[in-house]
C-alpha positions as CSV (number, residue, x, y, z in Angstrom):
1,X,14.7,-32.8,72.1
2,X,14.6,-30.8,68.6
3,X,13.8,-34.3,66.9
4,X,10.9,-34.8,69.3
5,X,9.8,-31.2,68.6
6,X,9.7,-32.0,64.5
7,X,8.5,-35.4,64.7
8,X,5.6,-34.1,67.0
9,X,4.5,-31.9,64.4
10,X,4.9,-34.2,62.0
11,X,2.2,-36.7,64.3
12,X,0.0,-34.0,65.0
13,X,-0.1,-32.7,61.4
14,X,-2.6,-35.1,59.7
15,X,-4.9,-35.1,62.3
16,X,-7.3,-32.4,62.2
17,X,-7.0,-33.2,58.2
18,X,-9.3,-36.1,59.1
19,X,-11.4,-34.0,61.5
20,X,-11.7,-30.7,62.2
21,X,-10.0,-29.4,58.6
22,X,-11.7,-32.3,57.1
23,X,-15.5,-31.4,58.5
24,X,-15.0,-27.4,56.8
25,X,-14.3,-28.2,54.1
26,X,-17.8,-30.6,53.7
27,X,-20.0,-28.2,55.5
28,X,-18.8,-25.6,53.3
29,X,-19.4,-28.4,49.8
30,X,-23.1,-28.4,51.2
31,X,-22.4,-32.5,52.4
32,X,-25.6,-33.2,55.0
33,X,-24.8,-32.8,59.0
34,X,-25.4,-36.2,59.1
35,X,-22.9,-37.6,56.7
36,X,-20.7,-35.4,58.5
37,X,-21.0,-37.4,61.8
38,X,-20.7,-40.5,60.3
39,X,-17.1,-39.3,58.6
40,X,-15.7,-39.6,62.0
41,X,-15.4,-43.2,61.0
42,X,-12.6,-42.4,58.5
43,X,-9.9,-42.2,61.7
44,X,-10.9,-46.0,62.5
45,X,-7.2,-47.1,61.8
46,X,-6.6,-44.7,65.1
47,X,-8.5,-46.9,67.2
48,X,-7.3,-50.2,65.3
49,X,-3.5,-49.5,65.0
50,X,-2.3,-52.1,67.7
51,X,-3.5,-54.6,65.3
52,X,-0.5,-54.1,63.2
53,X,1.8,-52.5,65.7
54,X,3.4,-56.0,66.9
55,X,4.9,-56.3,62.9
56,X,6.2,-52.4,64.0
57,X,7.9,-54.3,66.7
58,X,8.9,-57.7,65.0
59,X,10.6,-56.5,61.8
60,X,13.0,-53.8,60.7
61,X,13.4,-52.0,57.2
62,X,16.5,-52.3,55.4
63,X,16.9,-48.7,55.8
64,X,17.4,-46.5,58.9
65,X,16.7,-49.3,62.0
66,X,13.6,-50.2,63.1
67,X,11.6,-47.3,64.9
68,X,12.9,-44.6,62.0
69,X,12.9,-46.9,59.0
70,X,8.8,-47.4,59.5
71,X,8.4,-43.4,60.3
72,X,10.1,-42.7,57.1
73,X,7.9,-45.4,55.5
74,X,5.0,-43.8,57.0
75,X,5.7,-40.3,56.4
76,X,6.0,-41.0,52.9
77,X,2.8,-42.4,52.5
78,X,1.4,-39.4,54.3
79,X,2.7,-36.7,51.9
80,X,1.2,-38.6,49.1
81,X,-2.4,-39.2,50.9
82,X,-2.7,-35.9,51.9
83,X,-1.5,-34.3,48.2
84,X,-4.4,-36.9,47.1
85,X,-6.9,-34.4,48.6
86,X,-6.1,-31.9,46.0
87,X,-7.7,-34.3,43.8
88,X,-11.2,-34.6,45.3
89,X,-14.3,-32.6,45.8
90,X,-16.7,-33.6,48.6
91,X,-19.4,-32.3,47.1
92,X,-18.9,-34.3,43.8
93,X,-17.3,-37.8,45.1
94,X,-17.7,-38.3,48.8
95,X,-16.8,-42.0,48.6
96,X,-13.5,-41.3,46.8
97,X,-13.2,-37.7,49.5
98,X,-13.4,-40.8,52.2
99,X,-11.7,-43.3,51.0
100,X,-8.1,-41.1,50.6
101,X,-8.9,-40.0,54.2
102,X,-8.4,-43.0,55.3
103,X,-5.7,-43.5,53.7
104,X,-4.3,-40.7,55.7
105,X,-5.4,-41.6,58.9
106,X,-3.8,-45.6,58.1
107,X,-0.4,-43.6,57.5
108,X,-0.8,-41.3,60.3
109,X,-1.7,-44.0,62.8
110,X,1.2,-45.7,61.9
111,X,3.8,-43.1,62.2
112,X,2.1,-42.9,65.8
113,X,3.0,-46.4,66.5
114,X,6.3,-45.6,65.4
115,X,6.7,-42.3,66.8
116,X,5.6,-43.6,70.3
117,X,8.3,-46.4,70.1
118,X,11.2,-43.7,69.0
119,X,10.5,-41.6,71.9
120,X,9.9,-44.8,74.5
121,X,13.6,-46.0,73.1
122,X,15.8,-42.8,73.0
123,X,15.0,-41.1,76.2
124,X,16.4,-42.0,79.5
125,X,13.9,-42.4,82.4
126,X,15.4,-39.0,83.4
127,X,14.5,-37.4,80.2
128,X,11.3,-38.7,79.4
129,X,9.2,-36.3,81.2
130,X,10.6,-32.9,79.0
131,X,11.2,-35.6,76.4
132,X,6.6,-36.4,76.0
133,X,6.4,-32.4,76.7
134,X,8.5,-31.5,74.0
135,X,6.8,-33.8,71.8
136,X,3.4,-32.8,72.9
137,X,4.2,-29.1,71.7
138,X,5.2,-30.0,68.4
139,X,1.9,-31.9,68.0
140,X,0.3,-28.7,69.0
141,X,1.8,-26.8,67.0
142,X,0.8,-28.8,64.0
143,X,-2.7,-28.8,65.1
144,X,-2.7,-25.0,65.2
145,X,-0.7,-25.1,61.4
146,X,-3.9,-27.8,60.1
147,X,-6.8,-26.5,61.8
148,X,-6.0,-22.3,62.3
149,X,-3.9,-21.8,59.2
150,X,-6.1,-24.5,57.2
151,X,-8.9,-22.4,57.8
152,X,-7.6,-19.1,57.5
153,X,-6.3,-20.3,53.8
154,X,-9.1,-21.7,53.1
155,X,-11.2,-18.3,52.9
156,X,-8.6,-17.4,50.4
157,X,-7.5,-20.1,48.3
158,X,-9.6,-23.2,47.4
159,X,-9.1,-26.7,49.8
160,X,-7.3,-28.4,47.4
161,X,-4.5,-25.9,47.5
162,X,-4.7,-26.0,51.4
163,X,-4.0,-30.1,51.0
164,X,-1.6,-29.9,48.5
165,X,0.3,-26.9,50.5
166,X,0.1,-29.2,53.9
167,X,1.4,-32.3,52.6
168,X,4.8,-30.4,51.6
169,X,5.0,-30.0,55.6
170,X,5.5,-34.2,55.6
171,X,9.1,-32.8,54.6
172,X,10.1,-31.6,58.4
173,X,8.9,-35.6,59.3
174,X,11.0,-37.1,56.1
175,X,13.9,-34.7,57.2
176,X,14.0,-36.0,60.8
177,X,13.2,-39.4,60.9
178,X,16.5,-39.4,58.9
179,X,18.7,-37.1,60.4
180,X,17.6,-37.9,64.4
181,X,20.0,-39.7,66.7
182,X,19.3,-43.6,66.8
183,X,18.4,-45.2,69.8
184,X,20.2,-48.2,70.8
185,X,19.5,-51.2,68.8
186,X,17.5,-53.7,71.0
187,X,16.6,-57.4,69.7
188,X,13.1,-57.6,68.0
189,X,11.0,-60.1,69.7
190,X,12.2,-63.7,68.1
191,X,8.8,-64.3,66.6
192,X,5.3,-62.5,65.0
193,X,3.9,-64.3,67.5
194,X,5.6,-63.5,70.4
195,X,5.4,-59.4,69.2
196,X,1.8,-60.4,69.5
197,X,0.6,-62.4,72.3
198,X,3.7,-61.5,75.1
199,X,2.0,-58.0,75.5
200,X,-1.4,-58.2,75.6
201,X,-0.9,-61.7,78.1
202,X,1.5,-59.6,80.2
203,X,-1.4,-56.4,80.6
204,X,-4.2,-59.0,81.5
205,X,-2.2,-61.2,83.8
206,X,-0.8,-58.6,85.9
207,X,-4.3,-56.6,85.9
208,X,-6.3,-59.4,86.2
209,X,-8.5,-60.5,83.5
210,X,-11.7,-58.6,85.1
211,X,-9.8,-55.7,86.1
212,X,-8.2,-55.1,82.9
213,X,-11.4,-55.4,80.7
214,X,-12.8,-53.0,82.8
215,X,-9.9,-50.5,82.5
216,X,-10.3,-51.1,78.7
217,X,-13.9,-49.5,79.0
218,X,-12.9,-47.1,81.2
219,X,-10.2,-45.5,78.4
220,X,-13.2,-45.6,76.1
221,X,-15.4,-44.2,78.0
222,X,-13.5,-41.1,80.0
223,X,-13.4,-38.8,77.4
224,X,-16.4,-39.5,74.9
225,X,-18.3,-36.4,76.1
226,X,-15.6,-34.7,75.2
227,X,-15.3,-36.5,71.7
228,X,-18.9,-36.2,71.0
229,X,-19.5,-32.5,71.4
230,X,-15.6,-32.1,69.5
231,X,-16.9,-34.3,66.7
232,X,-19.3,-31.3,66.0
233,X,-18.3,-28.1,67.2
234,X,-17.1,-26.8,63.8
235,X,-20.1,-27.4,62.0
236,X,-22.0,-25.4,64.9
237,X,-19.6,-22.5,64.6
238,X,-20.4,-22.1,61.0
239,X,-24.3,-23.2,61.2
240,X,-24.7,-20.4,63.9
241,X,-23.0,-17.8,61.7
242,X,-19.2,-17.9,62.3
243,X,-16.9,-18.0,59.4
244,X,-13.9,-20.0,58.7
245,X,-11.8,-17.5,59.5
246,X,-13.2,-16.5,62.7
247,X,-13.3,-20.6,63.5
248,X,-9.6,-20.4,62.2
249,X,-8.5,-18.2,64.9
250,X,-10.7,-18.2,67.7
251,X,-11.5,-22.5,67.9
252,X,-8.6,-23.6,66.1
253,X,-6.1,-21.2,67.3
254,X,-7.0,-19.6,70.3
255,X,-8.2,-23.1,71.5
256,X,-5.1,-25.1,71.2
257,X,-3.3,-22.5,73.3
258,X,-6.2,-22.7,75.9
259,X,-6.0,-26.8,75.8
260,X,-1.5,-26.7,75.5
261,X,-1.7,-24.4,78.8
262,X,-4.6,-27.1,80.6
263,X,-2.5,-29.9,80.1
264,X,0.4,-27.7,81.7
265,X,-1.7,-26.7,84.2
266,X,-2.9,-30.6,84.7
267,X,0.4,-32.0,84.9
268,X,1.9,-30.0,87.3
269,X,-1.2,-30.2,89.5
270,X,-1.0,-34.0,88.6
271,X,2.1,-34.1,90.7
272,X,0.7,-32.7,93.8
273,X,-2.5,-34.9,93.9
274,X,-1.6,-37.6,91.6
275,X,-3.3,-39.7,88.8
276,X,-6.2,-41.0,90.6
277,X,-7.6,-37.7,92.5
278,X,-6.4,-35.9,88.7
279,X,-8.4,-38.5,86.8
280,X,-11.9,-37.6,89.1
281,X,-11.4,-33.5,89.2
282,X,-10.3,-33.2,85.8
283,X,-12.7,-36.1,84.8
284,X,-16.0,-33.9,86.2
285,X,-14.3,-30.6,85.3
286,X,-14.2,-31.9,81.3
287,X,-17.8,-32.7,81.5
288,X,-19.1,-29.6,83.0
289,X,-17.1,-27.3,80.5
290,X,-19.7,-28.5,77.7
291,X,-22.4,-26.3,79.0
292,X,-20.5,-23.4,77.9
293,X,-21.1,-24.8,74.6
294,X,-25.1,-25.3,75.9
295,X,-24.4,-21.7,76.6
296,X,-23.3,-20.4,73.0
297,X,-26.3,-22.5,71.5
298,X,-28.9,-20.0,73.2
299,X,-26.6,-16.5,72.6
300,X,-25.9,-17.3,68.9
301,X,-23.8,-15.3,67.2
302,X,-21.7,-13.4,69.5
303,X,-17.9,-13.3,69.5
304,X,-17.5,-12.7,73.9
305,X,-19.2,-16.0,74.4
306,X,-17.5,-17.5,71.6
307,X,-14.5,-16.5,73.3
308,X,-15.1,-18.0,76.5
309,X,-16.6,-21.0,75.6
310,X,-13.3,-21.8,73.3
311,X,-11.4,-21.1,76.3
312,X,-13.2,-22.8,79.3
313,X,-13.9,-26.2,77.5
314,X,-10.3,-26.2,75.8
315,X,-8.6,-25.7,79.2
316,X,-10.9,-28.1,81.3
317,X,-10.0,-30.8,78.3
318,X,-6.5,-29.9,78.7
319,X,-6.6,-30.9,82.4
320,X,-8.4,-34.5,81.3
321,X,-5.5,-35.0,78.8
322,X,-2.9,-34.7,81.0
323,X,-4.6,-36.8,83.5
324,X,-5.2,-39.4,81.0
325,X,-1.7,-39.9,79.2
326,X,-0.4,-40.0,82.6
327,X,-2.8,-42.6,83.6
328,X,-2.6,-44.6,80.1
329,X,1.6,-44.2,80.4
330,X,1.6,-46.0,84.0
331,X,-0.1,-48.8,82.6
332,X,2.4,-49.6,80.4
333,X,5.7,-52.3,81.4
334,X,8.6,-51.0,79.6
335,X,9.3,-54.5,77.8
336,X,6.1,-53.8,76.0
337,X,5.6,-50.3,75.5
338,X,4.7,-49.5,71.9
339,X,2.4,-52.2,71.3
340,X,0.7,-51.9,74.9
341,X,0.6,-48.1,74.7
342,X,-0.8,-48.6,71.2
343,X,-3.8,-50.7,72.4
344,X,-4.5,-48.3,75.0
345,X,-4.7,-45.5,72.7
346,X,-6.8,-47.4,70.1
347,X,-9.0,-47.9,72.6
348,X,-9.0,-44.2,73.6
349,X,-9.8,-43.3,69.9
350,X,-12.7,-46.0,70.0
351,X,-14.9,-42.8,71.4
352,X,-13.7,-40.2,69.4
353,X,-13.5,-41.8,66.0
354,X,-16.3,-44.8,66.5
355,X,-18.4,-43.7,69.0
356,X,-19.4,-40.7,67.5
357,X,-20.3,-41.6,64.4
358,X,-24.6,-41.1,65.2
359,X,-23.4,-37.4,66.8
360,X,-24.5,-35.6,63.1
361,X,-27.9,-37.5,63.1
362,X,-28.6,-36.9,66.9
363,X,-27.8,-33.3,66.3
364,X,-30.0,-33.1,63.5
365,X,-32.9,-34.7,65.3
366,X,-32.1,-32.9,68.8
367,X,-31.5,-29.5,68.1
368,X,-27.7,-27.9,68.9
369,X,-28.9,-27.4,72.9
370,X,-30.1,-30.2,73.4
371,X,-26.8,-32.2,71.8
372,X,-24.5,-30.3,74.0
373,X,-26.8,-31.7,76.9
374,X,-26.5,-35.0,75.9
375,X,-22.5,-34.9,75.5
376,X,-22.3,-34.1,78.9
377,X,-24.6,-37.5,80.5
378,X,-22.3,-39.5,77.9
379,X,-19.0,-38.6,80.3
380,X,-20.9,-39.9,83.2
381,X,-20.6,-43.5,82.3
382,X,-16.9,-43.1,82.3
383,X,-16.7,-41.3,85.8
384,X,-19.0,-44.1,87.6
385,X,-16.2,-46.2,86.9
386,X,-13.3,-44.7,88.9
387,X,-13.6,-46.3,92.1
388,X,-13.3,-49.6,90.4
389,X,-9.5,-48.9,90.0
390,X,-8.8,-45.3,91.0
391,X,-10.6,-44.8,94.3
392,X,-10.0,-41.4,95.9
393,X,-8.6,-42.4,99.1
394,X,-6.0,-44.4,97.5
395,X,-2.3,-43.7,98.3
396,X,-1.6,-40.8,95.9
397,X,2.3,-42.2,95.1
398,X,0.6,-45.2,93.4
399,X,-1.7,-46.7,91.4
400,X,-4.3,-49.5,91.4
401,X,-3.2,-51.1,88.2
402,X,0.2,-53.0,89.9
403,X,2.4,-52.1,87.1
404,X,5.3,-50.8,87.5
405,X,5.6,-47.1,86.4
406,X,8.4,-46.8,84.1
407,X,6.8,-43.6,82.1
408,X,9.0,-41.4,83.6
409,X,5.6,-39.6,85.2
410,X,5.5,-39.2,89.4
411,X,2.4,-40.9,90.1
């Protein structure tokens, strides 16, 4: 459990270096709103990582086994890429700025894979619940670290001293993927092509070739609201008169708390309803949360409603998130887990990272209101498609998706 705790942090750490971090530090270089949108594109290689994932699967590193071999390889890469930063100025070289940040996110995204495929092989199936929560607070945690600290620093040092200083933190990573227990060594598939194809043909044929497309849109879809107001709420804070610091601790800091204790909440409300009813009330409840972003648009400056509206759309996405791993882990077969999980959450960060990439120029055109009104009609889509294969009245101890749930999750 104290490996998943560091190697949590260790995933969660470059993330908000691509995003949230990332977008300060522009707005505050004077880059346009618009080219700020269309940065979101830098965290493609989180929505295309299960490309590579079956050669995660299919070959090992000399060193360290297969699942902690690649996270040290990745980990490595990481602490360079982000020490890169200190070597770039958005306001001077944007396409060198994006091209090392996607470097990073190519790295990160890979330790994911990796990550994912450590904690599916060491737990038990009695473990794994406290096993994904443990890991899920170390993520947190680095979150809060990148985007609370990051800012905070960054109002007293420049950002290239807040990239060098976070890419020493790649050293908890470097530390554990070394010194954590190994999971039992189980045979790689016999071919590249069988780490593949046996994954992907095993989803569709026991979803159904229809079914599962439409599950495919479905992960894409359930959460871009949330993505498309998220791909622009620090640029608003600080366009509306907020500073870094106050984004630092109130967003960043006070927001991750809000959105660690939602996806409490959700999960053990999750177990009392289970994943479909979850996915609906959670589903609406993350949509209607943006209009206290609506809200903040009209009062401006003023640190109460800043306050709440941090708080009330931070829980509500909590809620979705645990609905939505839940749902995304009972998809899974066992067999197959880190490349299957790792196509379902590419497809996941199709909306955050892809998706969203027009949000700066629809802002620009809209006006900040009128934007948060639009983020909330984009969840729709995803909500009209629940009854397809998570009808309300379904038996709450299963799911529509006839796999067999071996996530360690009560359905």
């Amino acid at each position: 459990m104290t490996a998943l705790l560091f190697l949590g942090f260790s995933s969660g750490l470059p993330f908000f270096l691509t995003n949230k971090t990332l977008q300060a530090w522009m707005k505050i270089e004077g880059v346009d709103l618009a080219a700020i949108g269309w940065f979101s594109l830098v965290g493609i290689p989180y929505s295309l990582k299960f490309i590579w994932s079956p050669l995660l699967d299919r070959y090992i590193p000399p060193f360290l086994g297969r699942r902690q071999g690649w996270m040290l390889l990745a980990q490595g890469g990481l602490l360079l890429a982000i020490a890169g930063m200190a070597l770039q100025n958005p306001g001077e070289a944007l396409q060198f700025f994006a091209i090392n940040a996607i470097f990073i996110a190519f790295f990160s995204a890979t330790q994911d894979i990796a990550a994912d495929a450590y904690r599916t092989d060491i737990l038990e199936e009695r473990e794994m619940g406290a096993g994904a929560g443990v890991f899920v607070l170390g993520y947190r945690i680095a979150l809060i670290v990148a985007g609370s600290f990051g800012l905070i620093l960054a109002d007293r040092i420049p950002w290239q001293m807040v990239y060098l200083l976070m890419s020493v933190l790649m050293l908890v990573g470097l530390a554990t993927s070394i010194f954590a227990p190994k999971p039992k060594d189980l045979r790689p598939p016999e071919s590249l092509a069988d780490a593949v194809i046996l994954p992907f043909k095993e989803f569709f044929e026991r979803s159904g070739f229809i079914q599962g497309a439409f599950i495919l849109v479905f992960i894409i879809l359930y959460k871009f609201g949330d993505a498309l107001l998220s791909s622009l709420s620090t640029p608003f804070l600080l366009d509306i008169g907020f500073t870094q610091t106050d984004i630092g601790t109130i967003q960043t800091g006070m927001g991750l708390i809000a959105t660690i204790v939602g996806t409490l909440a959700g999960g053990a409300i999750l177990s009392q309803i289970g994943i479909n009813r979850s996915l609906w009330v959670f589903g609406i409840l993350q949509a209607v949360s943006n209009l206290a972003y609506w809200m903040l648009a009209g009062a401006g400056k003023n640190y109460s409603a800043l306050v709440l509206t941090i708080n009330v759309e931070n829980f509500c996405s909590g809620l979705g998130t645990a609905a939505f791993v839940a749902f995304m882990m009972s998809l899974c077969n066992h067999r197959f887990t880190a490349t299957q999980y790792a196509l379902l959450s590419s497809f996941m960060a199709v909306s955050r990272d892809i998706l969203v990439a027009p949000s700066g120029q629809i802002a620009k055109s809209t006006g900040w209101s009128v934007f948060f009104m639009i983020s909330i009609i984009a969840a729709i889509p995803g909500l009209l498609l629940l009854p397809l294969f998570a009808p309300w009245n379904a038996d709450p101890n299963s799911t529509n998706t006839n796999s067999t749930n071996t996530s360690g999750w009560d359905d």
